[in-house]
mmCIF file as Biopython writes it, N, C-alpha, C and O atoms, coordinates in Angstrom:
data_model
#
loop_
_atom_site.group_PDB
_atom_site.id
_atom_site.type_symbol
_atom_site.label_atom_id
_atom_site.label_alt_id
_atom_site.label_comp_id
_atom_site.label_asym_id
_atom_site.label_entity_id
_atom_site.label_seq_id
_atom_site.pdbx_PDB_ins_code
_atom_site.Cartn_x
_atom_site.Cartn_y
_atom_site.Cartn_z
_atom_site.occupancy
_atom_site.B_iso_or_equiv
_atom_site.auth_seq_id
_atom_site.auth_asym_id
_atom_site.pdbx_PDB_model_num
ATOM 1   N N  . UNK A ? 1  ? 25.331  -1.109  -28.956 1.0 0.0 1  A 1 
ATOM 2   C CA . UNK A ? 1  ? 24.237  -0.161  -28.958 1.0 0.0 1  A 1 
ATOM 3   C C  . UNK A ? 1  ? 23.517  -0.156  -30.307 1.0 0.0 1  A 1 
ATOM 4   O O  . UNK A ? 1  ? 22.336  0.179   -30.398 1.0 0.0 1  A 1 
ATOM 5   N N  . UNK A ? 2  ? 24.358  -0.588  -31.495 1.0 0.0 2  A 1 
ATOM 6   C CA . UNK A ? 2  ? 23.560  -0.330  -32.644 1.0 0.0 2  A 1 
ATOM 7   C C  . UNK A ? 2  ? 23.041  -1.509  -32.937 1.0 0.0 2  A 1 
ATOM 8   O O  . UNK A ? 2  ? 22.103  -1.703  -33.710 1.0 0.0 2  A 1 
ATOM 9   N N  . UNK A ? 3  ? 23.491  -2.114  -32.478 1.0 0.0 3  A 1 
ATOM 10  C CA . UNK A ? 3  ? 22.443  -4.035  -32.694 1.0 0.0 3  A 1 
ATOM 11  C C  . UNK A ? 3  ? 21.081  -4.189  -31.709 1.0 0.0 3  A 1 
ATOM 12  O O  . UNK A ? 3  ? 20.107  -4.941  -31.745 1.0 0.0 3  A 1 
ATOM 13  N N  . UNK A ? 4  ? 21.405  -3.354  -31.021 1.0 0.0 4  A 1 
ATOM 14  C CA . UNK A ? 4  ? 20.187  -3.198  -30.153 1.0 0.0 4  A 1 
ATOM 15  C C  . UNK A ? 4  ? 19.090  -1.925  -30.449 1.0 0.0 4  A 1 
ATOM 16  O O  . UNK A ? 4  ? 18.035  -1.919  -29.815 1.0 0.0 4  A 1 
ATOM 17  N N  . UNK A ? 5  ? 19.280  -1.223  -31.094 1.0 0.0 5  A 1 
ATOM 18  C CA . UNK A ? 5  ? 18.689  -0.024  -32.176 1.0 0.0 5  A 1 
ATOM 19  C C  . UNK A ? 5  ? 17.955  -0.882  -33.262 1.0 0.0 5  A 1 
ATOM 20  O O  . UNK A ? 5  ? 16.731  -0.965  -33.171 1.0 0.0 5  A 1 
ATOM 21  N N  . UNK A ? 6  ? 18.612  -1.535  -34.295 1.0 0.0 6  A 1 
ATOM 22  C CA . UNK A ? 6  ? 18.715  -2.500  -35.027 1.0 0.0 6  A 1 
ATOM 23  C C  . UNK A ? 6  ? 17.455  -3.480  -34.737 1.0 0.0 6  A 1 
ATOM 24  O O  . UNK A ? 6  ? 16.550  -3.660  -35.551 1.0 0.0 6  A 1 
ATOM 25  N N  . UNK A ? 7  ? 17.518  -4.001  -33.637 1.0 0.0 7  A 1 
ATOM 26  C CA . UNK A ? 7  ? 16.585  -5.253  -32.771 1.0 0.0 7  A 1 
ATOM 27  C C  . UNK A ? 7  ? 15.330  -4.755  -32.670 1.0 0.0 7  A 1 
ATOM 28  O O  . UNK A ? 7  ? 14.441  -5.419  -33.203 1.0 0.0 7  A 1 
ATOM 29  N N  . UNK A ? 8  ? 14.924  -3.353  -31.902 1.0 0.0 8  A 1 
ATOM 30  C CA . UNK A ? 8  ? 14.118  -2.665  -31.367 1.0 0.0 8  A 1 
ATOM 31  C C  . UNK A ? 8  ? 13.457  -2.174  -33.073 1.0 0.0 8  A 1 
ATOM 32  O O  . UNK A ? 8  ? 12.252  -2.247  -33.313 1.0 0.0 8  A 1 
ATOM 33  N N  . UNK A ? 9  ? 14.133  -1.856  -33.762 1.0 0.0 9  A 1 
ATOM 34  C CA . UNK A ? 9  ? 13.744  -1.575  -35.082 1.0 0.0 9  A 1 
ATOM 35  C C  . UNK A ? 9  ? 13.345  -2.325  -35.858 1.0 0.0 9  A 1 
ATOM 36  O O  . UNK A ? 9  ? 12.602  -1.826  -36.703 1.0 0.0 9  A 1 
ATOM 37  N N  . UNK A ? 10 ? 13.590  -3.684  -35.957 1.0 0.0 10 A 1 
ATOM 38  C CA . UNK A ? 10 ? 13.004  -5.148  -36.242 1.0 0.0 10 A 1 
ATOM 39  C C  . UNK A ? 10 ? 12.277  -5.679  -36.051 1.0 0.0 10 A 1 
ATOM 40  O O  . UNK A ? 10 ? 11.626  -6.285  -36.901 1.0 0.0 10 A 1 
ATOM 41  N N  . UNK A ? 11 ? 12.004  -5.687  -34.465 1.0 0.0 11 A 1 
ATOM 42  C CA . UNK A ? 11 ? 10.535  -6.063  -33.816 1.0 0.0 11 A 1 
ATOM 43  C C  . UNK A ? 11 ? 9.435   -5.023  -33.766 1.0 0.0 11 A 1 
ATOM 44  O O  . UNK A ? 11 ? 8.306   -5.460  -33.542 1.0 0.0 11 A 1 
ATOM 45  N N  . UNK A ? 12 ? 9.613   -3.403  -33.979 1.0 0.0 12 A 1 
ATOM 46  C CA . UNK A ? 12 ? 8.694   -2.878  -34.421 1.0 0.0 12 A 1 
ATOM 47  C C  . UNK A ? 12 ? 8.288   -2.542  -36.046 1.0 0.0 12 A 1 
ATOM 48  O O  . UNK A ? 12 ? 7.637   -1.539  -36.338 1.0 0.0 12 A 1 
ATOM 49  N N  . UNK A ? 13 ? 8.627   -3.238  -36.761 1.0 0.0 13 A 1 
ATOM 50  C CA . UNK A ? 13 ? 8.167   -3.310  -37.909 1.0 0.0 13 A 1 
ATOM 51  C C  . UNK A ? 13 ? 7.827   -4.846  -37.992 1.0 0.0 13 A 1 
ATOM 52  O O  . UNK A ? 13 ? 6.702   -5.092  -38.428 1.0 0.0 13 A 1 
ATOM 53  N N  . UNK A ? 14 ? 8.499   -5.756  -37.697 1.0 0.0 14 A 1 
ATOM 54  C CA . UNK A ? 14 ? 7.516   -7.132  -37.695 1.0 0.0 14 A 1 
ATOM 55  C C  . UNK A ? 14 ? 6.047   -6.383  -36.976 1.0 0.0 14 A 1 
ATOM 56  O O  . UNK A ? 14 ? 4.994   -6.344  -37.612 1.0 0.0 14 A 1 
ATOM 57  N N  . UNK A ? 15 ? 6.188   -5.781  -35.484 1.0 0.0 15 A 1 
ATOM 58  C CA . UNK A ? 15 ? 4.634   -5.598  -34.848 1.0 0.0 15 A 1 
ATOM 59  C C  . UNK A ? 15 ? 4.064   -4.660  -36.178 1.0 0.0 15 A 1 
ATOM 60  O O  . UNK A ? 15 ? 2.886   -4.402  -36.424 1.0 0.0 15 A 1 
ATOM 61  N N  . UNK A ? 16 ? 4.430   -4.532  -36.411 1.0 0.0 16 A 1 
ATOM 62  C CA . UNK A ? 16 ? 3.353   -2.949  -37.626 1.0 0.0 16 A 1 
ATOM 63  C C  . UNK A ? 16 ? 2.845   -4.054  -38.651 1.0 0.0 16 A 1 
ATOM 64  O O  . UNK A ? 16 ? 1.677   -4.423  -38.775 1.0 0.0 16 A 1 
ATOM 65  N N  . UNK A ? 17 ? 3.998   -4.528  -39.394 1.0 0.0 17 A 1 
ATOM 66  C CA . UNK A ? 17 ? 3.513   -5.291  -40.297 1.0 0.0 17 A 1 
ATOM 67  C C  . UNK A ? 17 ? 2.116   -6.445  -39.684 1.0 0.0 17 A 1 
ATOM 68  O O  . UNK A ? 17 ? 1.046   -6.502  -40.290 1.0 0.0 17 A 1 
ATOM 69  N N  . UNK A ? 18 ? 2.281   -6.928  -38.951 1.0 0.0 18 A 1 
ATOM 70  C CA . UNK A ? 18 ? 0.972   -8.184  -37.906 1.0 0.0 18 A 1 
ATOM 71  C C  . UNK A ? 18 ? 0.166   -6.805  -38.301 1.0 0.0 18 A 1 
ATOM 72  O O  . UNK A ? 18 ? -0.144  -6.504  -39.454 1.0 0.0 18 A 1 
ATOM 73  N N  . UNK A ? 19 ? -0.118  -6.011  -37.104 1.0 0.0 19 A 1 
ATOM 74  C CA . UNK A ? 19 ? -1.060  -5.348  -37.112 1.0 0.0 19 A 1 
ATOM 75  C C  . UNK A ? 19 ? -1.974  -4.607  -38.542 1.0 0.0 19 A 1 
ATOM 76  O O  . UNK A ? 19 ? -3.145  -4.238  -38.628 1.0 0.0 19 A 1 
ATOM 77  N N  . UNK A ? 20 ? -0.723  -4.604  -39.647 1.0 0.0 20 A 1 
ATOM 78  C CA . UNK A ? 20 ? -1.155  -4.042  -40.512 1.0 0.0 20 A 1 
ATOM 79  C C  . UNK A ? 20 ? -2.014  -5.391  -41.094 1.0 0.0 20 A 1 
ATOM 80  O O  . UNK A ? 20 ? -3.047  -4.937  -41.586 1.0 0.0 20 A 1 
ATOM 81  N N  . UNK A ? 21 ? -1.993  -6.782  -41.224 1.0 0.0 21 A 1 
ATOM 82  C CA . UNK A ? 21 ? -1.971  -7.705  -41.911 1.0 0.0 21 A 1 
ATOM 83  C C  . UNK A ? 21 ? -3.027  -7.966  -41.326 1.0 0.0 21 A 1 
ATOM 84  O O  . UNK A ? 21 ? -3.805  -8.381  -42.185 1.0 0.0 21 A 1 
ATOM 85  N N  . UNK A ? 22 ? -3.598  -7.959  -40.154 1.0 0.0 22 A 1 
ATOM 86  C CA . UNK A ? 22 ? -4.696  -8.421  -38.823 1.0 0.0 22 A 1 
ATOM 87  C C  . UNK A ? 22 ? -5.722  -6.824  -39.463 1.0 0.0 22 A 1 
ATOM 88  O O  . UNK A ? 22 ? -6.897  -7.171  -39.342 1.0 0.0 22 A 1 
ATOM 89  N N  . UNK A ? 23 ? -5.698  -5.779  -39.872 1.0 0.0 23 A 1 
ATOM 90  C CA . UNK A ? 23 ? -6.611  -5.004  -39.980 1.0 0.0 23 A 1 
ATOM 91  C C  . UNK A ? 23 ? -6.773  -5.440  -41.538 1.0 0.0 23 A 1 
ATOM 92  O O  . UNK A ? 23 ? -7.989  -5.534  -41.699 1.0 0.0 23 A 1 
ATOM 93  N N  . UNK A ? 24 ? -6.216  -5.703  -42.578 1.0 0.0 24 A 1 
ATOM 94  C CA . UNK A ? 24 ? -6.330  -6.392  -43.326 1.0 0.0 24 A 1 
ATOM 95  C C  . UNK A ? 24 ? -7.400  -7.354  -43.750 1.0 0.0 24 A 1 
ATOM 96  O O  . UNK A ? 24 ? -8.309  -7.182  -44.563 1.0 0.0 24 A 1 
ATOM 97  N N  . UNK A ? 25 ? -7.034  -8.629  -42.869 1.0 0.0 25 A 1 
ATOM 98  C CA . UNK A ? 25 ? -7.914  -9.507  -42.794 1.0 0.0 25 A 1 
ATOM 99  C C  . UNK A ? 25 ? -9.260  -9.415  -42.157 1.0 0.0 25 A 1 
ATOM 100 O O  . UNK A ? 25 ? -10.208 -10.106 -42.533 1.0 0.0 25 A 1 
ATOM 101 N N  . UNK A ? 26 ? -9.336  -8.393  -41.012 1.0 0.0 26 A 1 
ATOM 102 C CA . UNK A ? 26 ? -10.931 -7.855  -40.644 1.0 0.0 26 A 1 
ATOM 103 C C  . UNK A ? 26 ? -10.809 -7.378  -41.795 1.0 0.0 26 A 1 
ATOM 104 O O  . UNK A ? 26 ? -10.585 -8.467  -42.323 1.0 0.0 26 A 1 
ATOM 105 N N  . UNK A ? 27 ? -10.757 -6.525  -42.811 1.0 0.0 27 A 1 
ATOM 106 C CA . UNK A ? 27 ? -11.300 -6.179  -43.513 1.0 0.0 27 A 1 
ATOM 107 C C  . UNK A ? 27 ? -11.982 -6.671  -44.765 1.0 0.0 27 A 1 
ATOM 108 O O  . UNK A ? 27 ? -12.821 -6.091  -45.454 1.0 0.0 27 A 1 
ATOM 109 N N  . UNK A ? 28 ? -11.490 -7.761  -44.900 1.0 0.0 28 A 1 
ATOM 110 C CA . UNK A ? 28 ? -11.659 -8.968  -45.534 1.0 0.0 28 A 1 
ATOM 111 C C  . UNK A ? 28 ? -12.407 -9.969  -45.285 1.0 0.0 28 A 1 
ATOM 112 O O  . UNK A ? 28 ? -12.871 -10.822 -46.041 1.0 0.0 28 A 1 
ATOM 113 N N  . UNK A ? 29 ? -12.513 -9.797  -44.017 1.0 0.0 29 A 1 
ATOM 114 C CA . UNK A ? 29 ? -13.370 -10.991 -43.632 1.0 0.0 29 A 1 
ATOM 115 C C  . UNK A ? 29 ? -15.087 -9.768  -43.319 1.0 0.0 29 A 1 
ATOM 116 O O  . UNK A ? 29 ? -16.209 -10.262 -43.432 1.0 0.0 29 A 1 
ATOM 117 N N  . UNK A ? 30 ? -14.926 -8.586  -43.030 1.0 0.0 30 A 1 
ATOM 118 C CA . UNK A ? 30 ? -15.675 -8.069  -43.718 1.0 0.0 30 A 1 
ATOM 119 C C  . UNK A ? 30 ? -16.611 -8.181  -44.526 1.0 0.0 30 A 1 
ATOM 120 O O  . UNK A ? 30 ? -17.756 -8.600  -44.352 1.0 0.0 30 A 1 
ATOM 121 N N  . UNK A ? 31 ? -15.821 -7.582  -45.932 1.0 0.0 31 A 1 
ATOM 122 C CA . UNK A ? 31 ? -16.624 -7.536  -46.898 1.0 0.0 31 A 1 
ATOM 123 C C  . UNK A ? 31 ? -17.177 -8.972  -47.247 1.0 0.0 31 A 1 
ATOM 124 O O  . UNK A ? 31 ? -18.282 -9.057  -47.784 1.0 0.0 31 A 1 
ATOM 125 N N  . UNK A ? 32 ? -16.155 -10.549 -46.846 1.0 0.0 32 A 1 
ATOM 126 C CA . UNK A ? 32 ? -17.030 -11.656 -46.822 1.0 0.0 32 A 1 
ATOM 127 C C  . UNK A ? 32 ? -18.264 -11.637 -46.183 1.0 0.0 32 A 1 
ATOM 128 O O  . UNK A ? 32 ? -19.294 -12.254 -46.457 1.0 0.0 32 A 1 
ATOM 129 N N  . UNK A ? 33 ? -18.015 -10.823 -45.268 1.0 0.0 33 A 1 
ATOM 130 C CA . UNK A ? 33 ? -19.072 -11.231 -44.294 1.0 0.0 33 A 1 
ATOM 131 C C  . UNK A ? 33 ? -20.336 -10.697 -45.011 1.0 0.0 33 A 1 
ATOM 132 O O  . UNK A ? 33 ? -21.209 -11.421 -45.488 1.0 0.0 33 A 1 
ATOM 133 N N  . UNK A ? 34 ? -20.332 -9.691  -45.024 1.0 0.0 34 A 1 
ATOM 134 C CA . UNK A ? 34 ? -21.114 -8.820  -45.896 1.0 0.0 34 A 1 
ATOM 135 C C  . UNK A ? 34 ? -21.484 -9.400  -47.244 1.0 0.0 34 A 1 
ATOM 136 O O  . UNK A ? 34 ? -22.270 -8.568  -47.700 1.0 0.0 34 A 1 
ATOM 137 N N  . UNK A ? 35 ? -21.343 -10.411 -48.166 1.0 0.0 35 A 1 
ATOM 138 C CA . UNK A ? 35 ? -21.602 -10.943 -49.297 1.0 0.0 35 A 1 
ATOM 139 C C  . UNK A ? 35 ? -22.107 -12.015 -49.036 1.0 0.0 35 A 1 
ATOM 140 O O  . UNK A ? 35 ? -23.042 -12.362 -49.759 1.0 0.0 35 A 1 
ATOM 141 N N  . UNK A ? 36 ? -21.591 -13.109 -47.689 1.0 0.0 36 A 1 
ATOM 142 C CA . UNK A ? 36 ? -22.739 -13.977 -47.331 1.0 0.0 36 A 1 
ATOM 143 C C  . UNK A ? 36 ? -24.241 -13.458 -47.049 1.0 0.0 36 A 1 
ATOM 144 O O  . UNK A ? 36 ? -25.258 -14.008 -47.471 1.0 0.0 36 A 1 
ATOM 145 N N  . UNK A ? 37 ? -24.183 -12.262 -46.233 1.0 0.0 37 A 1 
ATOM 146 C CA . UNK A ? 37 ? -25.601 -11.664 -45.880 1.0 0.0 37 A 1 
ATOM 147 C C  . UNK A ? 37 ? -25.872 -11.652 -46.930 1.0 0.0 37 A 1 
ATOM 148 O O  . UNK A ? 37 ? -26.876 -12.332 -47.142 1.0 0.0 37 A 1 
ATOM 149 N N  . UNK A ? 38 ? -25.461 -11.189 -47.787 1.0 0.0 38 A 1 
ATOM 150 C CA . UNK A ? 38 ? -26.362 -10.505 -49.581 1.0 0.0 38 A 1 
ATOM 151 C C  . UNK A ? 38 ? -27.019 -11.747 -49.885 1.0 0.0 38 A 1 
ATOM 152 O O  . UNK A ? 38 ? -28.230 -11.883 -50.058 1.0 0.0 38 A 1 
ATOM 153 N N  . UNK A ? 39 ? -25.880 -12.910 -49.955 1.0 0.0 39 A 1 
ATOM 154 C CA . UNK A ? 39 ? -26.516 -14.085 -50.572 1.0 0.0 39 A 1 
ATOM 155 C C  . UNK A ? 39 ? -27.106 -14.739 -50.321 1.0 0.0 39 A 1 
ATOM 156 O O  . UNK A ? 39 ? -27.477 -15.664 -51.043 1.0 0.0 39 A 1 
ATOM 157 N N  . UNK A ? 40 ? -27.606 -14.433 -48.638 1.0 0.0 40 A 1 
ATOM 158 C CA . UNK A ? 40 ? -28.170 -15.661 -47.907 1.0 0.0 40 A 1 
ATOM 159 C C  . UNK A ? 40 ? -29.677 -14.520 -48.288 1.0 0.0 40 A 1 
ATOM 160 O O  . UNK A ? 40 ? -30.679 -15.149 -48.627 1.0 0.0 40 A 1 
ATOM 161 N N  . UNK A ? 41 ? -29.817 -13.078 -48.240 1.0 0.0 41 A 1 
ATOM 162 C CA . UNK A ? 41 ? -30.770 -12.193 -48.924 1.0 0.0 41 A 1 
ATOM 163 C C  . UNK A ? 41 ? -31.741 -12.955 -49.927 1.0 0.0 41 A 1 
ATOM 164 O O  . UNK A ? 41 ? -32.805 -13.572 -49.932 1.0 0.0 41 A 1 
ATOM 165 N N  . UNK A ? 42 ? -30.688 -12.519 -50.798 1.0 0.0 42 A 1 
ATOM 166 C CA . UNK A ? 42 ? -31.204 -13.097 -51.957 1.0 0.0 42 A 1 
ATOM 167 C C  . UNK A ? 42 ? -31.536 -14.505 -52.432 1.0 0.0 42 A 1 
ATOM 168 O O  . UNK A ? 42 ? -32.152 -14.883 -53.428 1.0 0.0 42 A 1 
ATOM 169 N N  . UNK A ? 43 ? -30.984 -15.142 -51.487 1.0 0.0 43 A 1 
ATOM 170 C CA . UNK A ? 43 ? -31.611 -17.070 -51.999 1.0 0.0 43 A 1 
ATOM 171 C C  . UNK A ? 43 ? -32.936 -16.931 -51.097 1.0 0.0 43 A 1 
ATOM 172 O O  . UNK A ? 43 ? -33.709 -17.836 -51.412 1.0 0.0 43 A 1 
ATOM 173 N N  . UNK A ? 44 ? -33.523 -16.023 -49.975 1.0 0.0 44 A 1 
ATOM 174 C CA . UNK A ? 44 ? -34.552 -15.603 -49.255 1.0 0.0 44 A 1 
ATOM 175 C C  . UNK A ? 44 ? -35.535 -15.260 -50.145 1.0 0.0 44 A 1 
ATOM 176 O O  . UNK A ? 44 ? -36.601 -15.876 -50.146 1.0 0.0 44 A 1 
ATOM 177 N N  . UNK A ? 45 ? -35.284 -14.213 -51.023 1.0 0.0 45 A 1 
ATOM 178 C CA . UNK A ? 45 ? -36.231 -13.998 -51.856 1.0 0.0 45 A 1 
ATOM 179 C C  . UNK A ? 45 ? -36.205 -14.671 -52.981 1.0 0.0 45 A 1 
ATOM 180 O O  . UNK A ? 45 ? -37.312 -14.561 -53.507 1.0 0.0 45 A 1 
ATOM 181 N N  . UNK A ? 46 ? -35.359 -15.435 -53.734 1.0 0.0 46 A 1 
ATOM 182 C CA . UNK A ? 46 ? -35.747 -16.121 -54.498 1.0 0.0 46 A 1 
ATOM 183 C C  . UNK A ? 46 ? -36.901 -17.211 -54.134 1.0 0.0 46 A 1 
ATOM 184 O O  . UNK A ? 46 ? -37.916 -17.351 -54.817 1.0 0.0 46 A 1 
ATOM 185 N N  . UNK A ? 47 ? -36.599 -17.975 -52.948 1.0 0.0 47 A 1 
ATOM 186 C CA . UNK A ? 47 ? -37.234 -18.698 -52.369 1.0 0.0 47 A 1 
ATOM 187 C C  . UNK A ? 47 ? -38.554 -18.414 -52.048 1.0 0.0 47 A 1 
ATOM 188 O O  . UNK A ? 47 ? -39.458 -19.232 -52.212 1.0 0.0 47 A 1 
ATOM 189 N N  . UNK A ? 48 ? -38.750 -17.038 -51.497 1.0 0.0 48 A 1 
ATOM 190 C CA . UNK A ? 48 ? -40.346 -16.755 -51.159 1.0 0.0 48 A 1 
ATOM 191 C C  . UNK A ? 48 ? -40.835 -16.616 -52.699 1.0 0.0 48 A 1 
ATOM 192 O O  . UNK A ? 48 ? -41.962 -17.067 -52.903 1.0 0.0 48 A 1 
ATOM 193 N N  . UNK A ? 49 ? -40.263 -16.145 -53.643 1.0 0.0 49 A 1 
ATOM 194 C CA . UNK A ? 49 ? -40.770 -15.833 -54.981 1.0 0.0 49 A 1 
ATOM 195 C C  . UNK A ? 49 ? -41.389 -17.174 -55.770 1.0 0.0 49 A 1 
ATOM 196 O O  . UNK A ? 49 ? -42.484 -17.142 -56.330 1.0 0.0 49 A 1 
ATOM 197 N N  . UNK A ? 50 ? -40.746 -18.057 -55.741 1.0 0.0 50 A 1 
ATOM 198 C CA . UNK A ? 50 ? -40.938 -19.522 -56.046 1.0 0.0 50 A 1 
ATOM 199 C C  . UNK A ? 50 ? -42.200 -19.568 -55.197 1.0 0.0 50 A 1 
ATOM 200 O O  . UNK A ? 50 ? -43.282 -19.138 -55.595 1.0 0.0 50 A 1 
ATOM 201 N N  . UNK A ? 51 ? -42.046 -19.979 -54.300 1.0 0.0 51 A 1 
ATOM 202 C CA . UNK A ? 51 ? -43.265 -20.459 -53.390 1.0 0.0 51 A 1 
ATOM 203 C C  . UNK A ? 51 ? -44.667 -19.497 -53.837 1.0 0.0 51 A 1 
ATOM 204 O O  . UNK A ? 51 ? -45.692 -19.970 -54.326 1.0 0.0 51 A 1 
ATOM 205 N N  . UNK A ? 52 ? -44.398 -17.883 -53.503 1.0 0.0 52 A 1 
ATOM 206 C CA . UNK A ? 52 ? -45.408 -17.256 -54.468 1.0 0.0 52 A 1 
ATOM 207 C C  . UNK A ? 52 ? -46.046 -18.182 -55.713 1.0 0.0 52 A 1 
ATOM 208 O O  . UNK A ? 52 ? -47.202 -18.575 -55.871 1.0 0.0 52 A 1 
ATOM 209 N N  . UNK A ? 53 ? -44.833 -18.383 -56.545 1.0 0.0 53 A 1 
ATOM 210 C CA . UNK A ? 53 ? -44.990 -18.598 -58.034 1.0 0.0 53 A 1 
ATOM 211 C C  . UNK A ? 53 ? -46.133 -20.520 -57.780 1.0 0.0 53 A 1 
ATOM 212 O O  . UNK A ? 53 ? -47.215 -20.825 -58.281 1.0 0.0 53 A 1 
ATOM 213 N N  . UNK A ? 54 ? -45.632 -20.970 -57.259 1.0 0.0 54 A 1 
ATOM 214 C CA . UNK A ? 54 ? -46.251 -22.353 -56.924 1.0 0.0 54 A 1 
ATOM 215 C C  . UNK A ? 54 ? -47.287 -22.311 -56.566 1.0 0.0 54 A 1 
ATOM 216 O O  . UNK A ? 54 ? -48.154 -23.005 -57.098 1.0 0.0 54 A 1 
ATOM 217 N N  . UNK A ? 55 ? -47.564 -21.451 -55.501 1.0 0.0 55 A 1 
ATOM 218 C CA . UNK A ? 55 ? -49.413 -21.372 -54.878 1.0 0.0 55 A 1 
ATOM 219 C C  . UNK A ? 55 ? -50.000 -20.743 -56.115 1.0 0.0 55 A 1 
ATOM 220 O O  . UNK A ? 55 ? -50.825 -21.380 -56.770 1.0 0.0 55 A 1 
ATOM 221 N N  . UNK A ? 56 ? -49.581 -19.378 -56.522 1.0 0.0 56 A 1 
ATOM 222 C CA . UNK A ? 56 ? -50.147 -18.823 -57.734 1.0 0.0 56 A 1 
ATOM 223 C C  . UNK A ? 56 ? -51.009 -20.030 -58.550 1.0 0.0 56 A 1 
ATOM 224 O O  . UNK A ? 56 ? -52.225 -20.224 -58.537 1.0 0.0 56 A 1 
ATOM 225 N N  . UNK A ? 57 ? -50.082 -20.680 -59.175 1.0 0.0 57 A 1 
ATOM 226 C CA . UNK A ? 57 ? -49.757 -21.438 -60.282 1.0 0.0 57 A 1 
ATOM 227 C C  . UNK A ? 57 ? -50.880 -22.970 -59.908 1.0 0.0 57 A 1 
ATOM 228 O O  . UNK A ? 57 ? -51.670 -23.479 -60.703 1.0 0.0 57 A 1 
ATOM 229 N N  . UNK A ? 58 ? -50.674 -23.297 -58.844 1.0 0.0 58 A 1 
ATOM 230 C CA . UNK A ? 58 ? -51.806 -24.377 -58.870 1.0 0.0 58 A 1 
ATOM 231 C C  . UNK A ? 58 ? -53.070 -24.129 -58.081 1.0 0.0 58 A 1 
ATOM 232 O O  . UNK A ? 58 ? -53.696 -25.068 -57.589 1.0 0.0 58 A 1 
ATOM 233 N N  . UNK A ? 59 ? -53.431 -22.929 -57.964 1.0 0.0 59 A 1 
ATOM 234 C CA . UNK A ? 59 ? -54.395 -21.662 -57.911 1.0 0.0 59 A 1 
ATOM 235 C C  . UNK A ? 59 ? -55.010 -21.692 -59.181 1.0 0.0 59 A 1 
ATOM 236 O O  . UNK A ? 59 ? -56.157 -22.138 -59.193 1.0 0.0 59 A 1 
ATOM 237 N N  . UNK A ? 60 ? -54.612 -21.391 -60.054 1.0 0.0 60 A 1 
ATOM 238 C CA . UNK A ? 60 ? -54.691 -21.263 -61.342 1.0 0.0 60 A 1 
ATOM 239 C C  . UNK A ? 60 ? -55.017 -22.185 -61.749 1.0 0.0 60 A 1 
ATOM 240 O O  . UNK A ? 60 ? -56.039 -22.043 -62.420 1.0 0.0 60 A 1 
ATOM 241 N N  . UNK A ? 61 ? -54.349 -24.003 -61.656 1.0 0.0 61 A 1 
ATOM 242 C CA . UNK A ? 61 ? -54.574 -25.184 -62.043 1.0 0.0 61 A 1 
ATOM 243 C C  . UNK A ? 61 ? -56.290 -25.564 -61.473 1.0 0.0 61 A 1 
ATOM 244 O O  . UNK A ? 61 ? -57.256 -25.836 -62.186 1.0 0.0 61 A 1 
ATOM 245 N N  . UNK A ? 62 ? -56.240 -25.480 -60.176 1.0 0.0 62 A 1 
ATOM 246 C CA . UNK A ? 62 ? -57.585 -26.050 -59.591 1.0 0.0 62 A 1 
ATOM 247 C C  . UNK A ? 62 ? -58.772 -25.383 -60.043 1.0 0.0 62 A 1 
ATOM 248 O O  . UNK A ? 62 ? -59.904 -25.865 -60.009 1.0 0.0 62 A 1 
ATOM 249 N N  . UNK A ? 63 ? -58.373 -23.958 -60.578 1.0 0.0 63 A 1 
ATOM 250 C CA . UNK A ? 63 ? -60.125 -23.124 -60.895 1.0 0.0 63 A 1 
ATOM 251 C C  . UNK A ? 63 ? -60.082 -23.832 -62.177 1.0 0.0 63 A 1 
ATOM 252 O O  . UNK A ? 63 ? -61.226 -24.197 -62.448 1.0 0.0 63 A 1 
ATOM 253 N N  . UNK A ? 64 ? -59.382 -24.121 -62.928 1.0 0.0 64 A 1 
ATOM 254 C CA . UNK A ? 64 ? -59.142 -24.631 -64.566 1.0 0.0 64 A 1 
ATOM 255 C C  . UNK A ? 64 ? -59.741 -26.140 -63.675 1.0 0.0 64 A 1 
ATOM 256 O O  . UNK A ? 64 ? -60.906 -25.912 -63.348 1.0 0.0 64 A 1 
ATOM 257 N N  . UNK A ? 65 ? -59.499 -26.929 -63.414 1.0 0.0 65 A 1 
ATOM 258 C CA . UNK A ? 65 ? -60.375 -28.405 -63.052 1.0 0.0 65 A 1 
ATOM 259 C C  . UNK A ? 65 ? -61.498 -28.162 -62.579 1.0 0.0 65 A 1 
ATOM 260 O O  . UNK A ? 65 ? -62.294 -29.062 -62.848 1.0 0.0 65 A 1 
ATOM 261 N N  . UNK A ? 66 ? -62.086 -27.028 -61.764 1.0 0.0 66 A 1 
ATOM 262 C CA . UNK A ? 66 ? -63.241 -27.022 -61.114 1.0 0.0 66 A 1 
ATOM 263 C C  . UNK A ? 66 ? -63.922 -26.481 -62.301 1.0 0.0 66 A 1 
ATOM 264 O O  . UNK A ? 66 ? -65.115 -26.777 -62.233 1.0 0.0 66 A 1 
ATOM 265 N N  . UNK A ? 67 ? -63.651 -25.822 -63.339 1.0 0.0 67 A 1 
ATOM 266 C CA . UNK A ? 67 ? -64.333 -25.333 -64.150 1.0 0.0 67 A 1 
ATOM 267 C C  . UNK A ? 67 ? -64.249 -26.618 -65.243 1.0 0.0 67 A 1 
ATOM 268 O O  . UNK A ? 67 ? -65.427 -26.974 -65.286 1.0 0.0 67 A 1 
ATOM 269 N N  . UNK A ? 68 ? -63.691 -27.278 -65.916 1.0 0.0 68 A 1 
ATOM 270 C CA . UNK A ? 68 ? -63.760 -28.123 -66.464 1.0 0.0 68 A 1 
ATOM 271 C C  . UNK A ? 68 ? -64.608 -29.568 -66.158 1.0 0.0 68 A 1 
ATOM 272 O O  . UNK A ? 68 ? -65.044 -30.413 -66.939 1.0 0.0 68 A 1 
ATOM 273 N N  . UNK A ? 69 ? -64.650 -29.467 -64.537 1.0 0.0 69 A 1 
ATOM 274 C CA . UNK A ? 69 ? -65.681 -30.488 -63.793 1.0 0.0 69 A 1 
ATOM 275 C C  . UNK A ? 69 ? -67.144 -30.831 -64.267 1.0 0.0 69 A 1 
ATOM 276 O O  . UNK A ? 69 ? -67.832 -31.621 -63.621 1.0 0.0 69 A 1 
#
């Protein structure tokens, strides 16, 4: 009877521990998840910012040649 107390007491702490280890890792995979969005964000706006910065910029170049023409 007490090896079987014992058993039942073994396999519910292996299950706790999984479960604890499985909410864990969602949670983890989470906040990854959540830091790819940020970064995939932010290489978004870097990217539109550049492109801004490029049209700007040879905007700027062509009135400087048409005026120098």
């Amino acid at each position: 009877m007490a090896f079987l107390i014992k058993a039942i007491a073994g396999v519910t702490a292996i299950a706790l521990l999984v479960v604890t280890l499985f909410g864990q890792l969602l949670a983890l995979g989470g906040v990854l998840l959540v830091a790819i969005k940020v970064a995939v964000v932010v290489i978004f706006f870097a990217v539109l910012t550049l492109l801004v910065f490029f049209i700007l910029r040879d905007r700027c170049r062509n009135k400087r040649e048409a005026r120098f023409s």
